[in-house]
N, C-alpha and C positions, 0 to 999 in steps of 0.2 A: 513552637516555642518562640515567643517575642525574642526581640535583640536590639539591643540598644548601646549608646554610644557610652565611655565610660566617662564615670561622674565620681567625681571626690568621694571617699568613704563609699562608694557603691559594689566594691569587691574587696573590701576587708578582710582575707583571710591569715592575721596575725601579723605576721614580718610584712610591714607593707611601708609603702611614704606614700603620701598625699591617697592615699584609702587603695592602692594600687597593687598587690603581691607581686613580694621578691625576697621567695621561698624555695626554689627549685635547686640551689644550689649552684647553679652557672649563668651564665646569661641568657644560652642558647634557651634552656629549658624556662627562667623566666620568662622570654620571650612566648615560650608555647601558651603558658598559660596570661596571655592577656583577652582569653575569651573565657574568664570563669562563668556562673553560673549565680546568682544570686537572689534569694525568696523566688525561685521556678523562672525566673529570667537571664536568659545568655546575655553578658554587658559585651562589648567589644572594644579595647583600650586601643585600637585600630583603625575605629569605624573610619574616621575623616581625619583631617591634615588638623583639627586642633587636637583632638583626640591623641593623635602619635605625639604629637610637639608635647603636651600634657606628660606624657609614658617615658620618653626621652628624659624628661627633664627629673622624674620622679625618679627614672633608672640611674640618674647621673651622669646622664651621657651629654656631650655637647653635642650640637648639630643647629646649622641655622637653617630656617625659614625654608630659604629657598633650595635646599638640597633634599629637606624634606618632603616638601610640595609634589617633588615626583619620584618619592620611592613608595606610593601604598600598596599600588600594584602589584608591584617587584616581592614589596615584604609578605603581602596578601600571599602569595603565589608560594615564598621559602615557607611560612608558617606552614601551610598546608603539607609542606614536602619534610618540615622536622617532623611535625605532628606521626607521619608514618615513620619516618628515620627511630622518633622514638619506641615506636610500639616492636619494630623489626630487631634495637638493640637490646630490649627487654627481655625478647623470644631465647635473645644468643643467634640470631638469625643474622646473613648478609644484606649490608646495605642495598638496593633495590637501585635497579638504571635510572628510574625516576631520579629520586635522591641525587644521586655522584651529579646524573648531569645538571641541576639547579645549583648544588652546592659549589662545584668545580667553577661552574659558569664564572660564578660569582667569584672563587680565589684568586682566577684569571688575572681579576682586579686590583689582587693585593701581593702585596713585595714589603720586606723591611730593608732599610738603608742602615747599611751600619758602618761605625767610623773609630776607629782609637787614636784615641789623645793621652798626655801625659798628666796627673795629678798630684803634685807635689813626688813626683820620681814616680808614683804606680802608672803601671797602664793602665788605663781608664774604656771601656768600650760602652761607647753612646748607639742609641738604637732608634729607628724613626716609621713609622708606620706609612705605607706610601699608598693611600688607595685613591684609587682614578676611575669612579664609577659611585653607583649609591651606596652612600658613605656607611648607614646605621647597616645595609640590608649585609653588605661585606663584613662589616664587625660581626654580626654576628654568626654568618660563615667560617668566620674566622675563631671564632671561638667553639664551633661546635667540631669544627676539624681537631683542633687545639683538644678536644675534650675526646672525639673519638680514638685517637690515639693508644690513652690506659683509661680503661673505666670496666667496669663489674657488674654485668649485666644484672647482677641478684639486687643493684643497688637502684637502679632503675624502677622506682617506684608510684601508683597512683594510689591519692589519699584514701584510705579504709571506710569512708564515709559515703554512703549512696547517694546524698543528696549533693558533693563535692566532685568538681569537674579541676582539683588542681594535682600537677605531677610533680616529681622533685630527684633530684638522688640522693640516697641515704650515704653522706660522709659519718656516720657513729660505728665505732670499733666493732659493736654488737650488729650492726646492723639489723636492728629491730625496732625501727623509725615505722610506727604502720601511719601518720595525719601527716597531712599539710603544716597544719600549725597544732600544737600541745592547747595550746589555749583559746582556739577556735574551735575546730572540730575534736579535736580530741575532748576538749571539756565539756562539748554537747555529747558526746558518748557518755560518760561520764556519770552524766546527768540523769540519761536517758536511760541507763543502766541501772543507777539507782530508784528509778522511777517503777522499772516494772519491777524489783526486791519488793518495794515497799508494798504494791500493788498485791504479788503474791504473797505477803505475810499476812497479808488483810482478808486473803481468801479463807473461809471456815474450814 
């Protein structure tokens, strides 16, 4: 399967900025999926340093240049170690030595500072994110700790679509989320559903 760098509108699957999906529901799992799939081609929103600078800015996240430059590696290496984190929390299965030790590596890094002050007579508590190491690859260790904490493995879902390489967690009361997006894949089901109706009504 080709793999290619990601390009504007080049992985469009519904909830997206600058053609990029961010559908998963957290970060961590937007994160997984920046190797969608698209007309039989893996894009990779990863490939090189413009590539993440591109994903970053699409995710809303700040980071300059040069902090970036030397985390592809690093992020290269956690993608691969959620990618399994998420198929093991899926199972209802324990997180795997792989996993802890990539992710821990990484918390190592991060600490919050925090401080109370008085505003207008309330206590006030300010909070400061203190990381000392690669800034995006720790946010999002941070976030996927942050999220393994409570979550529901039944929500832990991949799109119902065979042609669809994207994963997500279902936050809906019903939990009966089966696409990525309603209005991508699910509307080519849809489609395709009414296509073979018509197809058998036409049969003699």
């Amino acid at each position: 399967m080709a793999v290619a760098a990601g390009e504007p509108n080049a992985g469009n699957h519904g909830d997206s900025s600058e053609g990029m999906p961010f559908l998963g529901g957290s970060l961590w799992i937007d994160f997984l999926n920046t190797r969608p799939v698209s007309k039989g081609v893996q894009l990779d929103f990863l490939a090189n340093e413009q590539a993440l600078e591109s994903w970053t800015v699409a995710a809303g996240l700040s980071h300059g240049k040069p902090t970036l430059a030397g985390e592809l590696d690093t992020l290269h290496m956690l993608r691969e170690r959620l990618v399994m984190a998420f198929e093991q929390m899926s199972r209802g299965a324990c997180l795997s030595g792989d996993v802890l030790e990539v992710v821990n590596a990484l918390l190592e890094r991060f600490s919050i500072r925090m401080r109370v002050s008085n505003l207008n007579g309330t206590p006030v508590v300010e909070s400061e994110e203190i990381i000392d190491g690669p800034v995006l690859a720790v946010r999002i260790a941070a976030d996927f700790a942050r999220f393994a904490q409570q979550y529901e493995a039944a929500r832990l879902k991949h799109c119902e679509s065979p042609d669809c390489t994207m994963v997500f967690y279902d936050r809906g009361k019903s939990v009966r989320r089966r696409w990525c997006s309603a209005t991508v894949c699910g509307n080519r089901h849809k489609v395709a559903s009414y296509r073979v109706r018509k197809t058998r009504q036409q049969i003699p």
